[in-house]
Structure formats: C-alpha cells, structure tokens
C-alpha positions as CSV (number, residue, x, y, z in Angstrom):
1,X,3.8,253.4,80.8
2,X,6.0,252.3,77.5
3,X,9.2,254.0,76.4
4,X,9.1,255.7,73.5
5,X,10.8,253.5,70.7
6,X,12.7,255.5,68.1
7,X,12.4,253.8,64.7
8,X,15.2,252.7,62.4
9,X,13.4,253.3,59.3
10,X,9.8,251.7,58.6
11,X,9.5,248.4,60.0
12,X,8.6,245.7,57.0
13,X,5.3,244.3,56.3
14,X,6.3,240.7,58.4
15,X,6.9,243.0,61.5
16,X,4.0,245.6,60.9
17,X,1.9,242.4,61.2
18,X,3.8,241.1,64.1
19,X,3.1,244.0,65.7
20,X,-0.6,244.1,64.7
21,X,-0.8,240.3,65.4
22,X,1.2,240.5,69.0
23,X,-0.9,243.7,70.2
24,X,1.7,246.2,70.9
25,X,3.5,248.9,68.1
26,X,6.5,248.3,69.5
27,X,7.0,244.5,68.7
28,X,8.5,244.8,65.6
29,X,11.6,246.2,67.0
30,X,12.5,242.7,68.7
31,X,14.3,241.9,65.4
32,X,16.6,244.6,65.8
33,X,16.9,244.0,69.4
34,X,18.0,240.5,69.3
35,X,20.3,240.7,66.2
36,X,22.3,244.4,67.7
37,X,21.7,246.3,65.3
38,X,20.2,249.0,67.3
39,X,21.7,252.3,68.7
40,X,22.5,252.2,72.0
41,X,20.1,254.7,72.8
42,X,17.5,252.9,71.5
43,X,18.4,249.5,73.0
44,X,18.3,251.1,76.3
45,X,14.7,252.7,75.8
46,X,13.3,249.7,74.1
47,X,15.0,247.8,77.5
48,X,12.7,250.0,79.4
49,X,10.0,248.8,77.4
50,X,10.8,245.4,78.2
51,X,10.6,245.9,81.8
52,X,6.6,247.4,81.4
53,X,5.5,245.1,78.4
54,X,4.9,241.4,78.3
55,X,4.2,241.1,74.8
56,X,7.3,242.1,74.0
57,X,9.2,240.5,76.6
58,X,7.6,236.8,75.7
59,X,8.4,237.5,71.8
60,X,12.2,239.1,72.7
61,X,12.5,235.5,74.8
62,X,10.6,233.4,71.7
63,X,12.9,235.1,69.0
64,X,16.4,234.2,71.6
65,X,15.5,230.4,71.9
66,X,14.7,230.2,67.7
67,X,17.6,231.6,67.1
68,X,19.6,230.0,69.5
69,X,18.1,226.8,68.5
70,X,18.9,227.5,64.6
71,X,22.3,228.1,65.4
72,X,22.7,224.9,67.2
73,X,21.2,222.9,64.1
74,X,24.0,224.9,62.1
75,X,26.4,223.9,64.0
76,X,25.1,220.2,64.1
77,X,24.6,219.7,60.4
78,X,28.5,221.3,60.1
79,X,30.1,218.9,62.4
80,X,28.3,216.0,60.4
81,X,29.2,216.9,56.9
C-alpha cells in the first residue's frame, strides 16, 4: 500500500506527464525530493512510498545520478576555464 503524498502546490505540466508517463501519481514529487525542498513530513511519507513503489524508486535513483552527473560536468568545465 502507498503513502499518502501531500502536495506542495500543483505539480507542473513536465511532472503531470512524468507521472502519467512513469505510471504512478506520486512521481512527480521526485523533483522535490531530490532537490529538499520538501517538509519533513512529507519527505518521510514520500520515503515510505519509496520503500512500496518501484517506479518511483528507479526515477528517485535516475534523477540522483543526472544530477550528480551535471554537477560533475560543472565542476569540470570550471576547473578548465
């Protein structure tokens, strides 16, 4: 069974479709995960979610190694220039 997600405001139109696209409501919310800018509260319930839902465990990991990966080629490109 899925946590219930609490919403931030309506997610946009990119994660609607994400969402849509990825099969589970609750997959637009991995934006706000990975960046912190959820409540606690909510980070802990969509945690919970994590634990019960592969979708959004494979896109949480997926959205970690891009951004990880584009903060690397930052840092790259600054120590060339």
């Amino acid at each position: 069974m899925h946590a219930h997600i609490t919403s931030n405001g309506s997610p946009g139109r990119r994660q609607r479709h994400l969402a849509g696209e990825l099969g589970c409501v609750h997959a637009g919310s991995v934006d706000s995960y990975i960046a912190g800018s959820m409540s606690s509260r909510t980070q802990a319930e969509f945690e919970l979610h994590l634990l019960d839902c592969e979708t959004c465990l494979r896109a949480t990991e997926l959205q970690r190694l891009l951004s990880r990966a584009i903060r690397e080629y930052g840092h790259k490109k600054m120590r060339t220039t």
